[in-house]
MIKE-121733 format. One record per atom (N, C-alpha, C): residue number from 1; x, y, z; chain; atom name. Coordinates in steps of 0.001 Angstrom, whole numbers. Each point is the difference from the previous one (the first is absolute). Layout:
+-----+---------+---------+---------+--------+-------+
| num |       u |       v |       w | chaine | atome |
+-----+---------+---------+---------+--------+-------+
| NUM |       X |       Y |       Z |      A |    CA |
...
+-----+---------+---------+---------+--------+-------+
// end
This chain:
+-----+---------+---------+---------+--------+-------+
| num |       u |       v |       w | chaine | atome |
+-----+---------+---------+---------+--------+-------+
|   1 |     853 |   -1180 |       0 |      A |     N |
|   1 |    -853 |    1180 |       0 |      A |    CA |
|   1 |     896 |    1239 |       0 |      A |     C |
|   2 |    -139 |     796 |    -656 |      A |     N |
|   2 |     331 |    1404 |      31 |      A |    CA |
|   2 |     -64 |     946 |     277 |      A |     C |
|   3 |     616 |    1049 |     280 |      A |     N |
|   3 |    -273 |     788 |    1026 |      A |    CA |
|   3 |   -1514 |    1169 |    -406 |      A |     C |
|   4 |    -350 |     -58 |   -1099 |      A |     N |
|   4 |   -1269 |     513 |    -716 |      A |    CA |
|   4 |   -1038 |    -535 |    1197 |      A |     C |
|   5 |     -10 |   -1757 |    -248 |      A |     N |
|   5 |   -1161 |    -505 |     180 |      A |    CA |
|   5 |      61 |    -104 |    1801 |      A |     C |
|   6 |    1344 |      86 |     448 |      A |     N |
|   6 |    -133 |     293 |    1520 |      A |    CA |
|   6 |    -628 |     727 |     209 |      A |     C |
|   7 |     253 |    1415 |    -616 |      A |     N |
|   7 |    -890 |    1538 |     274 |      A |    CA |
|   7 |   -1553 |     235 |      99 |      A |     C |
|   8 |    -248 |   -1468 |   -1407 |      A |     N |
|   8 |   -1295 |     285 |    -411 |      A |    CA |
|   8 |    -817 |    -754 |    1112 |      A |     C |
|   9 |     635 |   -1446 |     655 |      A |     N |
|   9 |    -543 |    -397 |     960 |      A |    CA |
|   9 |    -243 |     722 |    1266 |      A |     C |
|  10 |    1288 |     801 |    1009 |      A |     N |
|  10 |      52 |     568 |     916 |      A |    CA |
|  10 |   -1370 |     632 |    -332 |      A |     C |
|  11 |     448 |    1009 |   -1315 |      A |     N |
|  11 |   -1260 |    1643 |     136 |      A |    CA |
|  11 |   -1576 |    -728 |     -60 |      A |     C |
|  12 |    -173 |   -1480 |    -534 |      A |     N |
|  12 |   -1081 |    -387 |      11 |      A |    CA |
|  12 |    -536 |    -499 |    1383 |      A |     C |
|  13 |    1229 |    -410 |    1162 |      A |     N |
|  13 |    -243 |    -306 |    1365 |      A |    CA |
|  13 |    -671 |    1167 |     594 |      A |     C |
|  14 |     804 |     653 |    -462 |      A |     N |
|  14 |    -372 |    1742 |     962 |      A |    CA |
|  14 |   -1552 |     651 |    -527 |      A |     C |
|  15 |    -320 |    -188 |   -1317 |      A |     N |
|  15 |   -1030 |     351 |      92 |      A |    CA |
|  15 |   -1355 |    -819 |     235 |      A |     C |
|  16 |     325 |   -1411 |     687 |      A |     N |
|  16 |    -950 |    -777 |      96 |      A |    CA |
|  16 |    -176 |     543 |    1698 |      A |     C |
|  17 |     849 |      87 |     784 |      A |     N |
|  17 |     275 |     409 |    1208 |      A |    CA |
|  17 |    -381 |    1433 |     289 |      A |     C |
|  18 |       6 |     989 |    -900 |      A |     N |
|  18 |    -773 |    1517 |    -118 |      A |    CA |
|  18 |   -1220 |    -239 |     112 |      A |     C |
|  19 |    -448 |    -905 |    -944 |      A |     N |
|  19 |   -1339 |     -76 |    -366 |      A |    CA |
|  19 |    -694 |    -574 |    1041 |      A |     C |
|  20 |     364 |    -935 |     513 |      A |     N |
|  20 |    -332 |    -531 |    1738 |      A |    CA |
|  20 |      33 |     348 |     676 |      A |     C |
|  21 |    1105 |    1313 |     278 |      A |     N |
|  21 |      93 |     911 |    1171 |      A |    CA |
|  21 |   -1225 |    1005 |    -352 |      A |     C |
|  22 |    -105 |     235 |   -1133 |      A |     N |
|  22 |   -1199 |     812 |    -279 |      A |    CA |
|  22 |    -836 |     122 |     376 |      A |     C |
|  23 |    -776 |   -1015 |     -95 |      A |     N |
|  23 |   -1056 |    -947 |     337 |      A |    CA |
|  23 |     -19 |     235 |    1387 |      A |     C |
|  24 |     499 |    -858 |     941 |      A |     N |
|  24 |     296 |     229 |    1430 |      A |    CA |
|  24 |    -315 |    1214 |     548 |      A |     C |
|  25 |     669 |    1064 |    -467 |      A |     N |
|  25 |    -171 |    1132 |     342 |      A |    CA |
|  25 |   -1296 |     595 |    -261 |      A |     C |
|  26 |    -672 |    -150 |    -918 |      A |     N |
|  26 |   -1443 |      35 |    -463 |      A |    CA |
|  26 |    -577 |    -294 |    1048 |      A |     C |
|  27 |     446 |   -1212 |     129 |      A |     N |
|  27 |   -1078 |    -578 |    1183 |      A |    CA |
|  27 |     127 |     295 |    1490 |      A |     C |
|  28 |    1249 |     354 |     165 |      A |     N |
|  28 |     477 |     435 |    1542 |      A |    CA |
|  28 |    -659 |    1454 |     219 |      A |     C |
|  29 |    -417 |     882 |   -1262 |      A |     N |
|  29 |    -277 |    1548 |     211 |      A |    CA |
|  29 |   -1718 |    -557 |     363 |      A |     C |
|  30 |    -222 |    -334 |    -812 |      A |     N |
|  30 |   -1565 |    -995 |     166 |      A |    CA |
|  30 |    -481 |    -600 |    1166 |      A |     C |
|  31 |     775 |    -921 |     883 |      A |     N |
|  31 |      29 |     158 |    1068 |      A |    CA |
|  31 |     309 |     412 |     848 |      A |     C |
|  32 |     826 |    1267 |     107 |      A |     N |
|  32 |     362 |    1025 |     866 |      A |    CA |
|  32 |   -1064 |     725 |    -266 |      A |     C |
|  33 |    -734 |     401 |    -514 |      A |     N |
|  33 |   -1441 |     972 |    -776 |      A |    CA |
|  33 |   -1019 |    -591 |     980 |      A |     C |
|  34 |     411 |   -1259 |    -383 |      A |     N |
|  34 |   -1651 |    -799 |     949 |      A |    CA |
|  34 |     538 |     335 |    1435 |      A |     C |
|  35 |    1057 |     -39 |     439 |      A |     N |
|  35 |    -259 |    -356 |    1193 |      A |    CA |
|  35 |      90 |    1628 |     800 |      A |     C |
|  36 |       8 |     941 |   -1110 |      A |     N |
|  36 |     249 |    1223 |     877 |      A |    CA |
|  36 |   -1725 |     497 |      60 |      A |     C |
|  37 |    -359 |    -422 |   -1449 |      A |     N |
|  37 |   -1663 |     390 |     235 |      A |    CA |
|  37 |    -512 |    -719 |    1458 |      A |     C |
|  38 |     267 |   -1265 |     583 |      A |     N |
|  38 |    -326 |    -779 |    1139 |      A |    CA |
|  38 |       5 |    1112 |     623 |      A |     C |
|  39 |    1395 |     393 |     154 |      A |     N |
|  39 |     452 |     736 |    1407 |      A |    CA |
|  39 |    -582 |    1322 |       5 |      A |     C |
|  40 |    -461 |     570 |    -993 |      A |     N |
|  40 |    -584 |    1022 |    -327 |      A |    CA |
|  40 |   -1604 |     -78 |     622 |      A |     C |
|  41 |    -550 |    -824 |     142 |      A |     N |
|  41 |   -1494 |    -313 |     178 |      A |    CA |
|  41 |     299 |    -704 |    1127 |      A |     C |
|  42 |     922 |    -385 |    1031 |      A |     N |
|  42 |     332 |    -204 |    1267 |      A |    CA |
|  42 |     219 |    1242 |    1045 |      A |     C |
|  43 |     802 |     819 |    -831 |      A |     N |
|  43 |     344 |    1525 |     491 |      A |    CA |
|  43 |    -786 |     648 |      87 |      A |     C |
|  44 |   -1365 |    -522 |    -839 |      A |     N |
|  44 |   -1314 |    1297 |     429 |      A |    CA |
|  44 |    -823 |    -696 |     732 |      A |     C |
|  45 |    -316 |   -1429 |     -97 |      A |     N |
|  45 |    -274 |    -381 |    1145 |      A |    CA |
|  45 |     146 |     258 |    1698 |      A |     C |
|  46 |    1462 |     186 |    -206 |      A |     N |
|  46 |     517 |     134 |    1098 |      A |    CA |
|  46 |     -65 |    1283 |     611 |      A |     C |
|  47 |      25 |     885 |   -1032 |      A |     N |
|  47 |     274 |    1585 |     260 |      A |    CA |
|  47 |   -2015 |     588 |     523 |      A |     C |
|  48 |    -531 |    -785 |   -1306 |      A |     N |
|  48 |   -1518 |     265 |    1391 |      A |    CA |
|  48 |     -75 |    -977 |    1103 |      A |     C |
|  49 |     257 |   -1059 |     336 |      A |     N |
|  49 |     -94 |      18 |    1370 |      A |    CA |
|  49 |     989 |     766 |    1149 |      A |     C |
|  50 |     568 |     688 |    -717 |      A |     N |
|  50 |    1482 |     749 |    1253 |      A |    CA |
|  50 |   -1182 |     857 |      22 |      A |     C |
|  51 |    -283 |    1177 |   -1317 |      A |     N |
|  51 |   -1249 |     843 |     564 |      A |    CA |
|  51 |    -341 |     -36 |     911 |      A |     C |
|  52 |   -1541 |   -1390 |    -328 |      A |     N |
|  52 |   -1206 |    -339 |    1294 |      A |    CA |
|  52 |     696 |     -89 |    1365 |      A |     C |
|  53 |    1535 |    -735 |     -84 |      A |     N |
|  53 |     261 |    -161 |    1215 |      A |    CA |
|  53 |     569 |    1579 |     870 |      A |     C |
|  54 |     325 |     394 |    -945 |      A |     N |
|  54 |     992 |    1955 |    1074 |      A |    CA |
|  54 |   -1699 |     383 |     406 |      A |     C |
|  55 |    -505 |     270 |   -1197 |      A |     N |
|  55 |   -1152 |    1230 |    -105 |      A |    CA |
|  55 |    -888 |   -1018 |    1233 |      A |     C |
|  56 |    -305 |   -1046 |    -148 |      A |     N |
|  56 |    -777 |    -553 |    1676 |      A |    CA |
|  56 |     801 |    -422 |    1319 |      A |     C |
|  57 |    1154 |      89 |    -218 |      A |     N |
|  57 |    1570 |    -604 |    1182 |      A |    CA |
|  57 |    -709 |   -1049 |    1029 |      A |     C |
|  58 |    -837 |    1383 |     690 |      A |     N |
|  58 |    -564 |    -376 |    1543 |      A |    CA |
|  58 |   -1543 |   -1102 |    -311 |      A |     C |
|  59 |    -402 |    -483 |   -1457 |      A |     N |
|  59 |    -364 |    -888 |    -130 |      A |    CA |
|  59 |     281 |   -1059 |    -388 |      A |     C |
|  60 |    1169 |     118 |    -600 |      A |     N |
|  60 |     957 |   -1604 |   -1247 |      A |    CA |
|  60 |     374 |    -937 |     971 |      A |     C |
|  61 |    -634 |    -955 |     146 |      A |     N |
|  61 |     438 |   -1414 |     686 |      A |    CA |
|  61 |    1193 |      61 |     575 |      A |     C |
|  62 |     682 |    -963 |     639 |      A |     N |
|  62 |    1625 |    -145 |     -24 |      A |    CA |
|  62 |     285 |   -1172 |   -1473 |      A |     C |
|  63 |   -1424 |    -873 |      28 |      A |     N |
|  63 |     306 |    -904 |   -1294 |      A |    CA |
|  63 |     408 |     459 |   -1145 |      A |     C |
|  64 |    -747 |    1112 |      12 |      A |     N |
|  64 |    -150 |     906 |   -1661 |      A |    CA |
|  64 |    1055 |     623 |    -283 |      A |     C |
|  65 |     408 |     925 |    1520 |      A |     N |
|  65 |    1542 |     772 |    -147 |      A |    CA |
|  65 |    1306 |   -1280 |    -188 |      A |     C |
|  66 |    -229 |   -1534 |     556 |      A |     N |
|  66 |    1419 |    -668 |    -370 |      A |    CA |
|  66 |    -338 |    -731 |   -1568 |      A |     C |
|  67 |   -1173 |    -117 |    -499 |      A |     N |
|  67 |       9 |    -269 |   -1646 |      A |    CA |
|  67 |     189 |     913 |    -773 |      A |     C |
|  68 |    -123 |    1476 |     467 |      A |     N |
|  68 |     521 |    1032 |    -765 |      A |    CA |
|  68 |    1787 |      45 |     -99 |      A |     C |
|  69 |      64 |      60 |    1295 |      A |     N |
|  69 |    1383 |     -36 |     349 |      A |    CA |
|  69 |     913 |   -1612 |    -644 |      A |     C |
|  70 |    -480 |    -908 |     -74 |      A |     N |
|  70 |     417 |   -1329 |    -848 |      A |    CA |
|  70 |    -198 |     447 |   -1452 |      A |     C |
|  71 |   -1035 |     513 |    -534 |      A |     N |
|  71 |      52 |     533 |   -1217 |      A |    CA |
|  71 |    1142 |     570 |    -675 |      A |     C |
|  72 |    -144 |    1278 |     585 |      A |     N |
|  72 |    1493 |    1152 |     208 |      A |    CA |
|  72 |     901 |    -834 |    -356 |      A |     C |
|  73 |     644 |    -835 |     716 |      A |     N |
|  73 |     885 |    -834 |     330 |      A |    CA |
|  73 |     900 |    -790 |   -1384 |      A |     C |
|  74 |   -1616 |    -973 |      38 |      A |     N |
|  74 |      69 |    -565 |    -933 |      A |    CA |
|  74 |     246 |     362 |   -1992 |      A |     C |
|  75 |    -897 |    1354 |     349 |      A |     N |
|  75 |     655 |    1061 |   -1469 |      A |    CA |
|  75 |     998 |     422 |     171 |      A |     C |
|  76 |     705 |     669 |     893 |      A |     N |
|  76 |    1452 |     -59 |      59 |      A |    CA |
|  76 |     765 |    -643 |    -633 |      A |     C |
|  77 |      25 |   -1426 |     614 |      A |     N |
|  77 |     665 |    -851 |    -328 |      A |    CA |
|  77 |     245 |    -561 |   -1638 |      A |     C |
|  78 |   -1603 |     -33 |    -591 |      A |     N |
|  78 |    -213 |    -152 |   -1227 |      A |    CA |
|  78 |     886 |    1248 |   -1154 |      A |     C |
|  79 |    -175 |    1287 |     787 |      A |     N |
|  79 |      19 |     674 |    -861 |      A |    CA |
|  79 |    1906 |     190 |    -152 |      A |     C |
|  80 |     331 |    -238 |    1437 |      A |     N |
|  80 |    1622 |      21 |       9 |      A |    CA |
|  80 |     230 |   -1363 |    -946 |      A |     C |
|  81 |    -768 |   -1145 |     -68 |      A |     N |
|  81 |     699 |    -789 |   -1216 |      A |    CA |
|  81 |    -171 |     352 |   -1638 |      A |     C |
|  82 |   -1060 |     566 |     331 |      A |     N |
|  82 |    -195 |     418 |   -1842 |      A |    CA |
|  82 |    1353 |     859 |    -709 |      A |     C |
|  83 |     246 |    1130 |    1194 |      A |     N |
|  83 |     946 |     816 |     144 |      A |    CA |
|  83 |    1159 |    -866 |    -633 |      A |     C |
|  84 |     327 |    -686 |     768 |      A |     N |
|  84 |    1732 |    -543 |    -291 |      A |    CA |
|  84 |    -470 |   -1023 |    -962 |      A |     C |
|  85 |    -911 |    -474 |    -183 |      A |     N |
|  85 |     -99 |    -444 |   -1794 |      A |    CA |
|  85 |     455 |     515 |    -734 |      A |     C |
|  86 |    -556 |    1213 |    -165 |      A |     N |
|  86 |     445 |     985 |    -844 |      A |    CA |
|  86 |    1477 |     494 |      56 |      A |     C |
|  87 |     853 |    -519 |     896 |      A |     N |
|  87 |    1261 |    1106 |       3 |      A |    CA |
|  87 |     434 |   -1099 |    -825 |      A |     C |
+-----+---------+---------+---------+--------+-------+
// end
């Protein structure tokens, strides 16, 4: 084999491997999309019950204030992983 048809093989490796990374990436923005809309419709969830809970304080359960507070928590956490996905 010659060094032509080496070239022609390598550049044909590389673009089978572009084209897959492509792809991937398609799909990784796709599911980074889905999962921020989640967190997006978790965050307003969450953000009206913080409301109900300040604006009534001296009425919000202690149950209600530690599922709010597990909530919180728990988006945090979600949202610090989406984060370093992305870096």
């Amino acid at each position: 084999m010659n060094l032509q048809d080496d070239l022609k093989k390598i550049a044909e490796k590389v673009r089978k491997y572009r084209d897959e990374a492509r792809v991937q990436l398609h799909l990784a923005r796709e599911d980074v999309r889905d999962e921020w809309d989640d967190l997006e419709a978790d965050w307003e969830r969450f953000r009206q019950r913080l409301d109900r809970i300040l604006h009534d304080a001296s009425d919000a359960t202690q149950e209600t204030r530690e599922a709010a507070h597990k909530l919180g928590s728990e988006l945090r956490t979600r949202y610090e992983n989406l984060r370093n996905r992305l870096k």
